[in-house]
C-alpha positions in Angstrom: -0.9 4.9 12.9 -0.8 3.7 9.1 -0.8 6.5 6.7 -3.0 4.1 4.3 -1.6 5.1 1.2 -4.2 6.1 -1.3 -2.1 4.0 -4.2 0.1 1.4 -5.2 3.7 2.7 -5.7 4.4 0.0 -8.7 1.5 0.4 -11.1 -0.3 3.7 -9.5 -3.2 1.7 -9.3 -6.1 3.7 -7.0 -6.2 1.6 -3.1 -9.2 3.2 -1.2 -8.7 2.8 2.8 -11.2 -0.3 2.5 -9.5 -2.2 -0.3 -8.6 -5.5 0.4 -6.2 -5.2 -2.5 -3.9 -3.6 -0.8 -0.4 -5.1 0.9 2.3 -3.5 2.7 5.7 -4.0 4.7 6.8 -3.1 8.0 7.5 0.3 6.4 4.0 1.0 5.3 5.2 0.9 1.1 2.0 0.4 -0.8 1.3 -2.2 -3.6 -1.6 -3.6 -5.1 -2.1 -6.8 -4.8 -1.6 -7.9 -8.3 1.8 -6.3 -8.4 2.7 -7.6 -4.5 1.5 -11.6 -5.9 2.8 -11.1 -9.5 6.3 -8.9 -10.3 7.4 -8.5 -6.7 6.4 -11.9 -5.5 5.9 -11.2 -2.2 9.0 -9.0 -1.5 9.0 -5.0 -1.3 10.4 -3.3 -4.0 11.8 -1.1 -1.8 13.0 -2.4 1.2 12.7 -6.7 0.2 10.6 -7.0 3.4 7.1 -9.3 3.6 4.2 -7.9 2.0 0.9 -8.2 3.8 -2.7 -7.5 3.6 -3.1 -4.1 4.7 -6.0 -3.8 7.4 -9.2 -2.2 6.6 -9.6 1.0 9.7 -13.5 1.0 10.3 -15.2 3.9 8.5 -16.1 5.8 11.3 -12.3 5.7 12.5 -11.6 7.3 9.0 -13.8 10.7 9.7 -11.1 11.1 12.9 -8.0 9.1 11.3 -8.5 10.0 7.4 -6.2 8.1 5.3 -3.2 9.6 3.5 -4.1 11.8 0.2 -0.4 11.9 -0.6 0.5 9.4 -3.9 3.6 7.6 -3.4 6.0 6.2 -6.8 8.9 3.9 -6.3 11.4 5.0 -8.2 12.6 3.9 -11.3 16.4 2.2 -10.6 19.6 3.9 -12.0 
């Protein structure tokens, strides 16, 4: 099940479980999709994998399934 990150781990921009804004990769990292497009150009910062639209889970799934609460930061490089 996707945690749905509540935020995007470049710019800490806010990514509600319904935004359409948000991308991920295979290991469910979280960017926005003006970082995702823009500095990371498609890649994870993290991992280099594909970033994707993240689905949207149906509202009444979320009551059951909430999305994550917990904010996620990628972490500046050495």
């Amino acid at each position: 099940m996707l945690e749905l990150r509540p935020n995007c781990e470049s710019c800490d921009r806010d990514l509600p479980p319904e935004s359409r804004e948000a991308m991920i990769c295979s290991f469910e990292c979280t960017f926005c999709a003006a970082c995702a497009d823009g500095s990371l150009k498609g890649r994870c910062a993290n991992c280099g994998g594909e970033l994707v639209r993240r689905p949207i889970r149906p509202t009444e799934r979320l009551v059951k399934f909430p999305a994550s609460t917990k904010r996620v930061l990628m972490k500046p490089p050495r």
